[in-house]
Every structure is written in structure tokens, then in C-alpha cells.
C-alpha positions as CSV (number, residue, x, y, z in Angstrom):
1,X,84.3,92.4,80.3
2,X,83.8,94.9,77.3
3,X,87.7,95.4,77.3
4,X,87.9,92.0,76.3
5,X,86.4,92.2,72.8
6,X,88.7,95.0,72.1
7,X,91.1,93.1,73.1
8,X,90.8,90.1,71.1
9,X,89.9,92.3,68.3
10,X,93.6,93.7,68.4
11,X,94.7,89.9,68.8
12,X,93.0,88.5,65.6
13,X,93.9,92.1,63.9
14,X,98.0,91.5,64.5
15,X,97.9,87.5,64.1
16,X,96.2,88.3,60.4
17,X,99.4,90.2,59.1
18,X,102.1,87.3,58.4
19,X,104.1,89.4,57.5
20,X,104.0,92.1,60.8
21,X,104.7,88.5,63.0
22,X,107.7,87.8,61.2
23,X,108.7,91.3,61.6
24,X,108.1,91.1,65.6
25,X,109.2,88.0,66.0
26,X,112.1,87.1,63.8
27,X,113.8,90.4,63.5
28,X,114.2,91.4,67.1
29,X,115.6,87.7,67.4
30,X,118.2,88.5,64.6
31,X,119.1,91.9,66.0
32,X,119.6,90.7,69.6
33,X,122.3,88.4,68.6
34,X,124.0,91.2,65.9
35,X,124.1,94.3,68.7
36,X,125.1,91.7,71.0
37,X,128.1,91.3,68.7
38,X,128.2,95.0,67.2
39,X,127.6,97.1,70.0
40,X,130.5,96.3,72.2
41,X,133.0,99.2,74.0
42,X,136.0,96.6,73.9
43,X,138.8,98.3,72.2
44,X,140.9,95.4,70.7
45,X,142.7,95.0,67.2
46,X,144.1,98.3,67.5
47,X,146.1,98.9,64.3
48,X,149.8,100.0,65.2
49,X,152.9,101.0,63.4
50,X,156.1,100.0,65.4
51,X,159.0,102.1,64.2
52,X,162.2,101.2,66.6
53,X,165.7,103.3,66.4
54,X,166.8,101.6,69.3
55,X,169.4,99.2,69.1
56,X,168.5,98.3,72.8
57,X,167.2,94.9,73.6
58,X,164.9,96.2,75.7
59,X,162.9,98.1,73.1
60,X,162.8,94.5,71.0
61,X,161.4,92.7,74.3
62,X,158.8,95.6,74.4
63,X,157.7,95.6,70.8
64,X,157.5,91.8,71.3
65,X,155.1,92.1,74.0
66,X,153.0,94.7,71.7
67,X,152.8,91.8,68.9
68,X,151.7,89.2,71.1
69,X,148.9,90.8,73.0
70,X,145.9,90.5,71.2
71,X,144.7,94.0,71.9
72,X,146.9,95.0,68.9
73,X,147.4,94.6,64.8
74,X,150.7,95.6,64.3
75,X,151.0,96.3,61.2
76,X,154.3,97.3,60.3
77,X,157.5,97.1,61.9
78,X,160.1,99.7,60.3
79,X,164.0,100.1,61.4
80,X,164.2,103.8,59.8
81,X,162.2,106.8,60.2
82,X,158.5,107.4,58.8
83,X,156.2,109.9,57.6
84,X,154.0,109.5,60.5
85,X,151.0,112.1,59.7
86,X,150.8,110.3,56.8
87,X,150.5,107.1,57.9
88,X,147.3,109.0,60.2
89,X,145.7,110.7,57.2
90,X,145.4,107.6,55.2
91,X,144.2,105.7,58.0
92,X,146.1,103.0,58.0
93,X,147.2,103.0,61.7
94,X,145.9,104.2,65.1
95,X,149.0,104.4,66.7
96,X,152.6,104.3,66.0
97,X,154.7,103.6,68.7
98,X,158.9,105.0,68.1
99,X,161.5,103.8,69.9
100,X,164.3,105.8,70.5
101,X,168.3,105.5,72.1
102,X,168.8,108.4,74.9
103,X,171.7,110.3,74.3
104,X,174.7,108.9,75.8
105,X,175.8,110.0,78.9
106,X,180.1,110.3,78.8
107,X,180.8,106.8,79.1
108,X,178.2,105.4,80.3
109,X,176.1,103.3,78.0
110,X,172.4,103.2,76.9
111,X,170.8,100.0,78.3
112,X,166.9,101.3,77.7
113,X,165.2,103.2,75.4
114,X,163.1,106.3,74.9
115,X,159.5,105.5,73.9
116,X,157.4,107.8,72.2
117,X,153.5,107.1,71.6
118,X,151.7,108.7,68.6
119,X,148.1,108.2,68.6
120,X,145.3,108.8,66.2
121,X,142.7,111.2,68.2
122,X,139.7,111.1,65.9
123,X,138.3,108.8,68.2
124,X,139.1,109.9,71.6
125,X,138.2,107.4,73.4
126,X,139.8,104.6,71.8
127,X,143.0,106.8,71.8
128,X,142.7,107.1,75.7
129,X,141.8,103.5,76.4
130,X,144.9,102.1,73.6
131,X,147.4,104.7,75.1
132,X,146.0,103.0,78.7
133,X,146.9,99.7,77.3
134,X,150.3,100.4,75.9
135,X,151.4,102.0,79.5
136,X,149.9,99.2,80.9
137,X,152.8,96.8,78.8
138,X,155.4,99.1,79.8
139,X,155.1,98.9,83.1
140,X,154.5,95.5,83.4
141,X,157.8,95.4,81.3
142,X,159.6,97.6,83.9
143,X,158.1,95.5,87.1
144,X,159.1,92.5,86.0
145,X,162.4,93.5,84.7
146,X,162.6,95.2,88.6
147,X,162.1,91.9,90.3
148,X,164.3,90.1,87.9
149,X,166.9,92.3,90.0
150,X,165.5,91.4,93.5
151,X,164.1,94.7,93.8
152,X,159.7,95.0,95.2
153,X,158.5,98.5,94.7
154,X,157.6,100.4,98.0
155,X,154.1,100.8,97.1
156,X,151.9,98.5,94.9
157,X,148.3,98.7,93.7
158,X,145.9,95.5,93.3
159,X,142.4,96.3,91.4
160,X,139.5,94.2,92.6
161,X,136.6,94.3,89.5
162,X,133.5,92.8,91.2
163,X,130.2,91.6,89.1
164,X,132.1,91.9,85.7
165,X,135.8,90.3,86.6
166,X,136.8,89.9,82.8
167,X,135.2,93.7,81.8
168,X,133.8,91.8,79.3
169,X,131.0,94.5,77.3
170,X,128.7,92.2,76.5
171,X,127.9,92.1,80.4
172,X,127.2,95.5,80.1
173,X,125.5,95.8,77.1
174,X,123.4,92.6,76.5
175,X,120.7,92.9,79.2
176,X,120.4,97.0,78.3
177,X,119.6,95.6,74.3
178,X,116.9,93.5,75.8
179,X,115.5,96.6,77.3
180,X,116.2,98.5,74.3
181,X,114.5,96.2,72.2
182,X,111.4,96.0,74.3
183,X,111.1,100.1,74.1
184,X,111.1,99.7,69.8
185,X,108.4,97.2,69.5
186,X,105.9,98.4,72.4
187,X,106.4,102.1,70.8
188,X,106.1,102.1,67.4
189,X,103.3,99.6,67.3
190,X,101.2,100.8,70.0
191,X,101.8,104.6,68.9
192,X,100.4,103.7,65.1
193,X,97.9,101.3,66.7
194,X,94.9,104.3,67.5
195,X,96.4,106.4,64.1
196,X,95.4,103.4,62.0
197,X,92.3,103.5,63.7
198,X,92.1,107.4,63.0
199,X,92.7,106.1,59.3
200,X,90.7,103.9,59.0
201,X,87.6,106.1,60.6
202,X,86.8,103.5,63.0
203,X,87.7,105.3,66.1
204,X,84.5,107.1,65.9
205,X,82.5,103.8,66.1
206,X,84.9,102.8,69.0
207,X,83.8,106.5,71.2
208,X,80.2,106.0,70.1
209,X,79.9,102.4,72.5
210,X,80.2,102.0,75.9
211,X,84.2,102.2,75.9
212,X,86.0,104.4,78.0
213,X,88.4,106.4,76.5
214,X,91.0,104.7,79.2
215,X,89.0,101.5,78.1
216,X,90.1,101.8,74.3
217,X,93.3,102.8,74.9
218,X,93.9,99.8,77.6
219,X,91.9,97.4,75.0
220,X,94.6,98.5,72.3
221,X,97.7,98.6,74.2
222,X,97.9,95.8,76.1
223,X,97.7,93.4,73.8
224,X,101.3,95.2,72.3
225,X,102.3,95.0,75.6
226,X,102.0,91.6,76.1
227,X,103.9,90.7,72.5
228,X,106.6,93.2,73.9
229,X,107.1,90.8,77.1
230,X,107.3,87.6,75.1
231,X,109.8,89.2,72.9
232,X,111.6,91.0,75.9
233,X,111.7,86.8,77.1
234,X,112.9,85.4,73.8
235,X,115.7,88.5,74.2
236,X,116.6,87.3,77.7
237,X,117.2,83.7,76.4
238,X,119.4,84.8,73.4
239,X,121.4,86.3,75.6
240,X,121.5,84.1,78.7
241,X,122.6,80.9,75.8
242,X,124.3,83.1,73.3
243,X,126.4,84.9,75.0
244,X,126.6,83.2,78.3
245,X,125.4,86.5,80.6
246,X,124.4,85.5,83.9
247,X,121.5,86.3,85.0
248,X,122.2,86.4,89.0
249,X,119.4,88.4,90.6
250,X,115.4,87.5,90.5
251,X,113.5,87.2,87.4
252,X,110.0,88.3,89.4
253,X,111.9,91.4,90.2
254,X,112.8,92.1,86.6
255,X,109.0,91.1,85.3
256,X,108.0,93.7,87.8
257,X,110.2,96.0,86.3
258,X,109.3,95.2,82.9
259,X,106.2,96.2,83.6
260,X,106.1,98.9,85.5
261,X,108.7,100.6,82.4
262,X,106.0,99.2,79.6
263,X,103.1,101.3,81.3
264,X,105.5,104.8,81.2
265,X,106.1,103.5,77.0
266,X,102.4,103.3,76.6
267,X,101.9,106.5,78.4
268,X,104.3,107.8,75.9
269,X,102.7,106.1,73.0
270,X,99.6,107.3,73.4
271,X,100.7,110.8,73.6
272,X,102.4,110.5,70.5
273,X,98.8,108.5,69.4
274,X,97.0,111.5,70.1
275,X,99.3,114.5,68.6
276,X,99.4,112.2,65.4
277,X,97.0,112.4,62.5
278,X,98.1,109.2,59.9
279,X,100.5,106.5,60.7
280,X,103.3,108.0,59.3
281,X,103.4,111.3,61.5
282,X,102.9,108.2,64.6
283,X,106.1,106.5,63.3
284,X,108.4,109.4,63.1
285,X,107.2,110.8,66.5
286,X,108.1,107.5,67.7
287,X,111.5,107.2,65.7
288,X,112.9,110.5,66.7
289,X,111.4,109.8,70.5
290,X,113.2,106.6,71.2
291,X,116.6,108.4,69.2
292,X,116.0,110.7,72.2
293,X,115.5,107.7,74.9
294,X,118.1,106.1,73.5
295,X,120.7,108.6,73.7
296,X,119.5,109.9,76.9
297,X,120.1,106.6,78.5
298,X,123.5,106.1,79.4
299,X,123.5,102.9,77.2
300,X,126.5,104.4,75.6
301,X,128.1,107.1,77.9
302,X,127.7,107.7,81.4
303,X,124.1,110.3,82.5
304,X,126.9,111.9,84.6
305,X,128.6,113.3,81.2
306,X,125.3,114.6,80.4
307,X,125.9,118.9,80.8
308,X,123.5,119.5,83.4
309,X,121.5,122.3,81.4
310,X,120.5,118.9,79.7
311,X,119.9,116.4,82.3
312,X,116.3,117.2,83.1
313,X,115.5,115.4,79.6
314,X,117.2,112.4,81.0
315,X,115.7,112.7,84.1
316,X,112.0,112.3,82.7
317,X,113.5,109.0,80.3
318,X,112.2,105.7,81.8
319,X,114.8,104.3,79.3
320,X,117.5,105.4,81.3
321,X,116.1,104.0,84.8
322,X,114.8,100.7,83.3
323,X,118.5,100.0,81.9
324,X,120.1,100.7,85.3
325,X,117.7,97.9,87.3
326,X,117.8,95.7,84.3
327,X,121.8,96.1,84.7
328,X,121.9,95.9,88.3
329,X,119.9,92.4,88.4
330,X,121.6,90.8,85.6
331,X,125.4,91.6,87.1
332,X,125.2,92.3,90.7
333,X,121.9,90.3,91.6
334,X,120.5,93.4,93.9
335,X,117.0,93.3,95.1
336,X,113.5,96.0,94.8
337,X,115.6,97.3,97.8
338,X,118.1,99.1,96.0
339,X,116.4,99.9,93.2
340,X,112.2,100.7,94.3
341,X,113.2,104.5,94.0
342,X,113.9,104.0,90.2
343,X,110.6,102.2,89.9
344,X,108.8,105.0,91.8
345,X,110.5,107.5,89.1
346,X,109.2,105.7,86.3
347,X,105.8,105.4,87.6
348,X,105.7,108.6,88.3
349,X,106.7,109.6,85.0
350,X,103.9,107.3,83.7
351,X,100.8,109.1,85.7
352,X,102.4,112.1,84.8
353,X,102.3,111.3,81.3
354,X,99.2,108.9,80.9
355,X,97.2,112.3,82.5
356,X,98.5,114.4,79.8
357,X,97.5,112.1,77.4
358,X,94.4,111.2,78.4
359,X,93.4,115.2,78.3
360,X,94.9,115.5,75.2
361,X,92.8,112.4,73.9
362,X,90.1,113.7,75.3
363,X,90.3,117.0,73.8
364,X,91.2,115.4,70.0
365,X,87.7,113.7,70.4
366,X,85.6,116.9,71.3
367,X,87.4,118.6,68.3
């Protein structure tokens, strides 16, 4: 019962700044719907340079197909050679694709061309993925052609994509924003939440009652955590209505998980709570923490790619095993049965953590 004062203390405290609800409210809102848009790993409107020398037709069929896809912005077609590095180191193109006539054979004549692919590797993945896509044209070129002719390859491969057919990003990345999202709020406001009270020297009036120091920091944090669900909720719908993301497994088991990652973030918060002497110390703790969590992921690239020297720092990131359930839910509609060992990680990781921070707490007060 005496947790609740503290905890309608920390209520009427965040509902009296206007200004901090619009911030909680509104802007996760607004930045939900722009990473949604932003943060994507499709690789379309590739800008390409097609130079053909070939006075084939079957290089004009192929540059045809390259102009019509819409994974490509061709921007120039050219009959004559070009200075290509050029072209690179102005940054005009990504790729410029040459084609070229063989060299005659006797009498024999030159029905296709040769094809040369220049790419720009700055960014080496897009090069990889574009260079994927333009083999991927010329070999659809070269089957159908094949078949024209009555003639079926020995040997054929058919890909079956399950849970994300259209490899549409946005299947992939919405439901780890949400998580993301809910990481950014509960930190930074429940890290600066005890530091203000530091600040304000009201902490010592808080030790002096008959709070707990688990009490205080479970009067304080929860209320954050709560705000962090409804706004974890709001993030679900944007993306559930805004960009159409199905959500095909349970929603009890992703509240479970919700909450079982927020106690590992308050763990972590009030570490950073107790190592922090003003607000501003608590916030850049916080920032360079969830750069960290974030990076450490595999939001972005795979935890595989991680070297493993490394890996240990994503092992101990609840980040990382909260985006994986949340993922797995969202697209492949699994159950706590293929996923309770991530949940045991991360609440490990919270006792672990919460112990540390509670002896660390403990010791700031006796100082």
C-alpha cells in the first residue's frame, strides 16, 4: 500500500508537464510511421547507366527489361563509349551496365552479346543485392529465350519464401521499431527519473520513510513502465493499419514478452540511475547504452556477423532477444514454445542486473 503513493506521486508528477506528454505521446507516434518508411533494406531505384555497343537485338531486349523493372533509374542510355570512373566519382550512377558484340568467329555471325556489369562498391551491399538483380534479368532473359526454342533445362530451382512471400522489409522491420521504440521511452525516462530526484534533494526524504529501496525504485519505475506499454500499443496499431503487417501469433504472448523485456530495461535504468549524479550524466548513459542495444541487436545485420571476440556484448542485450520473439510472433505466429529460452535469457539478465543495481544503490545511499 505505501508503493502506491509513490506511485501516484510519479503519475500527477508526468501528467503536470504538457509538454513531456506531447513528447511521449505524439512523437513516438510520428516516428513509428517515418522509420516505418525510412528504415527499410529494399534496394529499389537503383541509378544505372546503360552504355550498349552491341548492334544485337538481344542486348536491346535486355536493356528493355532493365527500363521497365522498377528496381532501376536508368538514367542514361549512350550508343558510344563513356568515361565510367567518372560517372562513379560524381555519383551520378550505381551501376553501368556495357554491352558489348563478341568477336566474330570466321563466318559465323554474332546473334548475343557480351555484358559487362560495373558497379559502384561504396555501399557493398546494395552493390551485391543490384548485381543479384541484374543476373536475375539475364537469366530470366536466357530461360525464356530457351523455351522459345522448345528447349527445358535439365535441372531447375523453385524458391519457397514462407512468412514473408513478397520480402517485403517492412515485415521485418516494423514490429522490431515497436520494440525499439519501447526501449527509448522506458530508458531515458526512468534512468533520469531517481537523478531528478538526486537533484532536486528529495531522495533523502524518500530513504528517511518506510520505503524500501526496491520500494522506491518499483514506486518510480513502474509508472514509466506502464506509459511504455501504452505507447508500445499505440506502435502495434500504427503498424498493424499503416502498413498492413500481420500480426499472426498471440498478443498475450507478446504482452508477456513485453514485460518480461521492460523489467531487464528498468534493471538497466536503474544502474545507470545509480552511477549518475544530474540528469544530464543519466541521459547520455542512457543515449550511448541504447546506441549499444541498438547496434547489438541484429535490427540491422545479422548477430551471426557479429566477430565473436564481440558477441558476448550481444549476448547480455535483451534488445536483441526481445526483437527475435517480437519478430517471430508477428511473421511466423510461433508460440512461448519456441521462444521461453529467450525469455529465460532476458530474465536472467534482469536479476542479474537489478542485483547489481540494487548493491550499487545501496552503496550510493551509505556514501
Amino acid at each position: 500500500m505505501r508503493i502506491f503513493y509513490l506511485f501516484k506521486k510519479e503519475l500527477l508528477e508526468i501528467f503536470r508537464q504538457k509538454e513531456l506528454l506531447a513528447i511521449m505521446f505524439i512523437a513516438p507516434l510520428i516516428q513509428t510511421i517515418v522509420l516505418g518508411y525510412v528504415v527499410t533494406t529494399d534496394v529499389k531505384n537503383i541509378p544505372v547507366e546503360i552504355v550498349n555497343l552491341s548492334q544485337s537485338k538481344t542486348a536491346y531486349r535486355i536493356a528493355h527489361r532493365i527500363q521497365s523493372s522498377n528496381l532501376f533509374n536508368v538514367k542514361k542510355i549512350s550508343y558510344t563509349p563513356d568515361e565510367y570512373l567518372t560517372q562513379f566519382k560524381k555519383g551520378y550512377v550505381k551501376s553501368i551496365i556495357i554491352f558489348r558484340d563478341k568477336p566474330e568467329k570466321g563466318t559465323v555471325p554474332v546473334t548475343s552479346p557480351e555484358i559487362q556489369i560495373l558497379m559502384d562498391g561504396v555501399d557493398a551491399n546494395s552493390s551485391l543485392i543490384a548485381a543479384g538483380y541484374f543476373n536475375g534479368i539475364i537469366r530470366k532473359y536466357m530461360l525464356d529465350e530457351l523455351r522459345g526454342y522448345g528447349i527445358e533445362l535439365p535441372v531447375e530451382n523453385k524458391t519457397v519464401i514462407r512468412y514473408n512471400p513478397d520480402l517485403e522489409s517492412i515485415n521485418y522491420m516494423g514490429p522490431a521499431i515497436v520494440a525499439l521504440l519501447l526501449l527509448i521511452i522506458t530508458m531515458f525516462l526512468i534512468s533520469s527519473g531517481l537523478v531528478r530526484e538526486k537533484e532536486q534533494q528529495t531522495l533523502d526524504t524518500l530513504l528517511i520513510s518506510r520505503l524500501t529501496p526496491m520500494e522506491i525504485y518499483l514506486g518510480k519505475s513502474i509508472p514509466m513502465a506502464l506509459l511504455g506499454l501504452l505507447e508500445m500499443f499505440f506502435g502495434i496499431v500504427v503498424v498493424l493499419l499503416v502498413f498492413k503487417v500481420s500480426l499472426k501469433g498471440s498478443i498475450f504472448y507478446l504482452l508477456l514478452a513485453a514485460l518480461i523485456f521492460l523489467m531487464a530495461v528498468l534493471a538497466y535504468a536503474l544502474l545507470i540511475s545509480t552511477v549518475s549524479s544530474t540528469q544530464q550524466q543519466a541521459l547520455f548513459f542512457s543515449w550511448f547504452s541504447m546506441v549499444l542495444f541498438l547496434l547489438l541487436s541484429g535490427l540491422f545485420t545479422p548477430v551471426e556477423n557479429i566477430p565473436r571476440a564481440f558477441r558476448w556484448l550481444a549476448d547480455i542485450n535483451p534488445l536483441r532477444y526481445f526483437i527475435k520473439i517480437i519478430r517471430e510472433i508477428f511473421l511466423k505466429g510461433n508460440g512461448i514454445v519456441y521462444f521461453y529460452k529467450d525469455l529465460l535469457i532476458i530474465t536472467a539478465i534482469t536479476v542479474v542486473v537489478l542485483i547489481i543495481s540494487l548493491i550499487t544503490f545501496k552503496r550510493s545511499v551509505q556514501a
